[in-house]
C-alpha positions in Angstrom: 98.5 89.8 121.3 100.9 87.6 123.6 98.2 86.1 124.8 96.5 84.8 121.4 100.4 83.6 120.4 100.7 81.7 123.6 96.8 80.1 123.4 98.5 79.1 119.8 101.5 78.5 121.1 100.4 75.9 123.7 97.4 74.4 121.6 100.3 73.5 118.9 102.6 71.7 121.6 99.6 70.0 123.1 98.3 68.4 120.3 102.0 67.3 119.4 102.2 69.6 116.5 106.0 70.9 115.3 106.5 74.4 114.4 107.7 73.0 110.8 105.0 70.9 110.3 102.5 73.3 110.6 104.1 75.6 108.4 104.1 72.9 105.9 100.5 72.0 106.3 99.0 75.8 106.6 102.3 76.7 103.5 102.9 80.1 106.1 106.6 80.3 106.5 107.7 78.8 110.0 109.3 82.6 110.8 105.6 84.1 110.4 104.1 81.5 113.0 107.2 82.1 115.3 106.3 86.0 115.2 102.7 85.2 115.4 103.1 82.9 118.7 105.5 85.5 119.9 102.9 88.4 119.8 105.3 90.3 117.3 103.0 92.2 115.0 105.6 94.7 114.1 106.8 91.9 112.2 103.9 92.2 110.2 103.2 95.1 107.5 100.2 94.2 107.0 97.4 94.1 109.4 94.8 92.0 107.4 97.7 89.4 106.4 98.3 88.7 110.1 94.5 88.1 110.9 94.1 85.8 107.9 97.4 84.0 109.6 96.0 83.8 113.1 92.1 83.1 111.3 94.2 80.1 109.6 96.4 78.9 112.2 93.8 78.8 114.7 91.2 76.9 112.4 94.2 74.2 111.9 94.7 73.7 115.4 91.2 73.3 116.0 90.4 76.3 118.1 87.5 78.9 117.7 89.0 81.5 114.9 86.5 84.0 115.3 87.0 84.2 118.9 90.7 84.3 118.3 90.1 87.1 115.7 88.0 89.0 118.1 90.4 89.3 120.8 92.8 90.4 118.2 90.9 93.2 117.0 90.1 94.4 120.5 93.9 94.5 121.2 94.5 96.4 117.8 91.6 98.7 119.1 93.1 99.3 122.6 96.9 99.7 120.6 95.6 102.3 118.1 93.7 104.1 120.6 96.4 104.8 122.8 98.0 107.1 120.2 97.9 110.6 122.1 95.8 113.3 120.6 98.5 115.8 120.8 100.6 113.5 118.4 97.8 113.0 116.1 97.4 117.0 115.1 100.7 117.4 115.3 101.2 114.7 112.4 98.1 116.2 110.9 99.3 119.5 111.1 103.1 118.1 109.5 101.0 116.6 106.7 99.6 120.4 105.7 102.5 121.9 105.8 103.2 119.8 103.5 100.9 120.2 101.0 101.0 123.8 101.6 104.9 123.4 100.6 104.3 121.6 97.2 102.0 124.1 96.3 104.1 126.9 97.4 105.9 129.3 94.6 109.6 129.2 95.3 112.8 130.0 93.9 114.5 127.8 91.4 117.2 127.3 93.8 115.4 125.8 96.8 112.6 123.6 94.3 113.7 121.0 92.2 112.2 122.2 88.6 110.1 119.8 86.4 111.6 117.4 84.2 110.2 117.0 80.8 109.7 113.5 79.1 112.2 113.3 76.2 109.8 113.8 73.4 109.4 117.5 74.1 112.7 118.0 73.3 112.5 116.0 70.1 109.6 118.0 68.8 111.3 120.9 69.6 114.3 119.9 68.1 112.5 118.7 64.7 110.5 122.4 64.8 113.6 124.2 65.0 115.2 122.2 62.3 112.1 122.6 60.2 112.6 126.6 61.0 116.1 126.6 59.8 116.0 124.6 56.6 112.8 127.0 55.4 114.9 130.1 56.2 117.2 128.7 54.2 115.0 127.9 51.2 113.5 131.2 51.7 116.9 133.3 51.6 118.2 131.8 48.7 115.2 132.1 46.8 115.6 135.3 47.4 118.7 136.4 46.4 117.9 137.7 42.6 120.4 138.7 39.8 119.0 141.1 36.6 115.9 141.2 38.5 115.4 137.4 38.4 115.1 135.3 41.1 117.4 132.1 40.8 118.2 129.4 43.1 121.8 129.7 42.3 124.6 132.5 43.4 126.7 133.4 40.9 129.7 136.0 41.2 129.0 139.0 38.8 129.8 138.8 34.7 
């Protein structure tokens, strides 16, 4: 990657190009083609963003993008492929555990318990109210004096 940043680096300051005015002309912010000519693609979250930077900055400088975009992919290839096999099961084997973890039955203590949207509890508010006020309906119609049922109580004659 340092050495595509320092072929854009040096095409920019031979063709008498500033740093600001090719961030005005390509509209990429001047830190992006600093990191870019830099060779910092940590910088960058985005792996296809930065090849559509370098793809751009190269084709405004007048050099051969695809080349440039070759060479970066090889160097992404060799950078990726370094990655140690041991540390790639071991991160796949993390990843299991996991997903063996969230599936996993466990006390209410240790798991955080699900939260419920706040229209469950409104329905079963409103069906517990509805409950109450028929029991209620229902109990006083059935409280009967001389063997009739009334909706009123009265205190004995």
């Amino acid at each position: 990657m340092n050495n595509i940043g320092e072929t854009l680096k040096l095409t920019r300051e031979s063709s008498g190009v500033s740093l600001n005015e090719a961030s005005k002309d390509l509209d990429i912010k001047v830190e992006i083609l600093q990191n870019i000519e830099e060779g910092k693609t940590g910088a960058f979250k985005d792996i296809f963003e930065l090849k559509e930077y370098i793809a751009n900055y190269a084709k405004y400088l007048g050099l051969n993008s695809d080349e440039l975009i070759d060479e970066f992919n090889e160097y992404m290839f060799e950078y990726t492929s370094k990655i140690p096999i041991k540390e790639i099961e071991k991160t796949i084997e993390l990843k299991i555990k996991e997903e063996k973890k969230d599936n996993e039955i466990a006390s209410p203590y240790t798991k955080e318990s699900k939260k419920y949207n706040s229209w469950v509890y409104i329905v079963i508010y409103i069906v517990i109210f509805m409950m109450i006020i028929a029991a209620i309906f229902w109990s006083v119609k059935q409280v009967t004096i001389n063997k009739n049922v009334t909706d009123i109580i009265s205190y004995g004659r």
